[in-house]
C-alpha positions in Angstrom: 107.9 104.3 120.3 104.5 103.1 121.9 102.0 102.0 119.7 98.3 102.9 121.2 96.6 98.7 121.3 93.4 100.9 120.2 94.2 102.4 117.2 93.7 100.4 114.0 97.8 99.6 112.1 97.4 101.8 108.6 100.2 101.0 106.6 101.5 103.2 103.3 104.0 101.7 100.5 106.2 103.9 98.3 106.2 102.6 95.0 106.2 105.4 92.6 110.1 105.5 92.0 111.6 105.3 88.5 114.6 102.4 89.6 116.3 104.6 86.7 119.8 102.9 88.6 118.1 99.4 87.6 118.5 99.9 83.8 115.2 98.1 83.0 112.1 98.9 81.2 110.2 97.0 84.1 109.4 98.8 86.8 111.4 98.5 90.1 108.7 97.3 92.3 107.7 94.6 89.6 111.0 93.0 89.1 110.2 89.5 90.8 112.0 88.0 93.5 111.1 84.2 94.1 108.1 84.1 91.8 106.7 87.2 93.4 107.0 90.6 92.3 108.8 92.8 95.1 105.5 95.0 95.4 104.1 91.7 96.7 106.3 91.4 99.6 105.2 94.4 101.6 101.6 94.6 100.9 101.4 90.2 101.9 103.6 92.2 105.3 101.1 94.5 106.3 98.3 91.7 105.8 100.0 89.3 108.1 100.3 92.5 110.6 96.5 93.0 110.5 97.0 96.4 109.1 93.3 98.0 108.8 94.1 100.3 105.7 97.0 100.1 103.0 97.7 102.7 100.7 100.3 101.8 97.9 101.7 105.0 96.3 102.4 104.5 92.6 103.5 107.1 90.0 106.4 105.7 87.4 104.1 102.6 85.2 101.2 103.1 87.7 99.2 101.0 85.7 101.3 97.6 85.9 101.9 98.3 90.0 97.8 99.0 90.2 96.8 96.1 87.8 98.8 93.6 89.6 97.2 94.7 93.1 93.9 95.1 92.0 91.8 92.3 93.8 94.0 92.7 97.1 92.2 96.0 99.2 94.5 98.2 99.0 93.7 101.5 98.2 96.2 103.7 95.4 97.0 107.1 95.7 99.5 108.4 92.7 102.1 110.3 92.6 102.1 112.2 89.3 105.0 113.8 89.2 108.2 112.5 91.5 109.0 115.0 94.1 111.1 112.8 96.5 110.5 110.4 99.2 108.5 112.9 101.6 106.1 114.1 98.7 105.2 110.5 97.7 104.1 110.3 101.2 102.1 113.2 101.2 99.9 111.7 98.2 98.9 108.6 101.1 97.9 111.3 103.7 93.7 111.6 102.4 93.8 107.9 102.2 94.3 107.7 105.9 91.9 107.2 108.6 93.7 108.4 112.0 95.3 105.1 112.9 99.1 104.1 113.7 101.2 105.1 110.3 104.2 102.8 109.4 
């Protein structure tokens, strides 16, 4: 895979899953994992890449995911009802702005 130097890194982060397999009434991208929560990990990832754009797709406790990334420029786009893997990434696609997608 070739990655065009010109085109600005967009980056999109699936976090609307239940972790129903988890057994926890914390959501699975919230559970921390040395002192950070595990959303953390990806979106401080992307930055460090120089990803232009990150869209973090929430759905299941939206609100905690959302509230916890509020003050870091990333953009939400919400899954409302969970329809799999590829649907959650069809929620990201009007946040996007033509760049490289990983």
């Amino acid at each position: 895979m070739s990655v065009e130097k010109n085109n600005p890194l967009e980056v999109v982060i699936l976090a609307a899953g239940k972790g129903t397999r988890m057994r926890s009434s914390i959501p699975k991208v919230m559970h921390t994992v040395l002192g950070r929560p595990m959303l953390g990990y990806p979106v401080l990832l992307a930055k460090q890449l120089g990803a232009s754009n990150i869209v973090v797709v929430t759905g299941h406790h939206a609100e905690q995911a959302e509230a916890y990334l509020a003050d870091q420029g990333v953009k939400f786009a919400r899954q409302a009802e969970q329809l799999g893997t590829g649907h959650a990434f069809l929620q990201a696609v009007p946040h996007l702005q033509g760049g490289d997608v990983f």
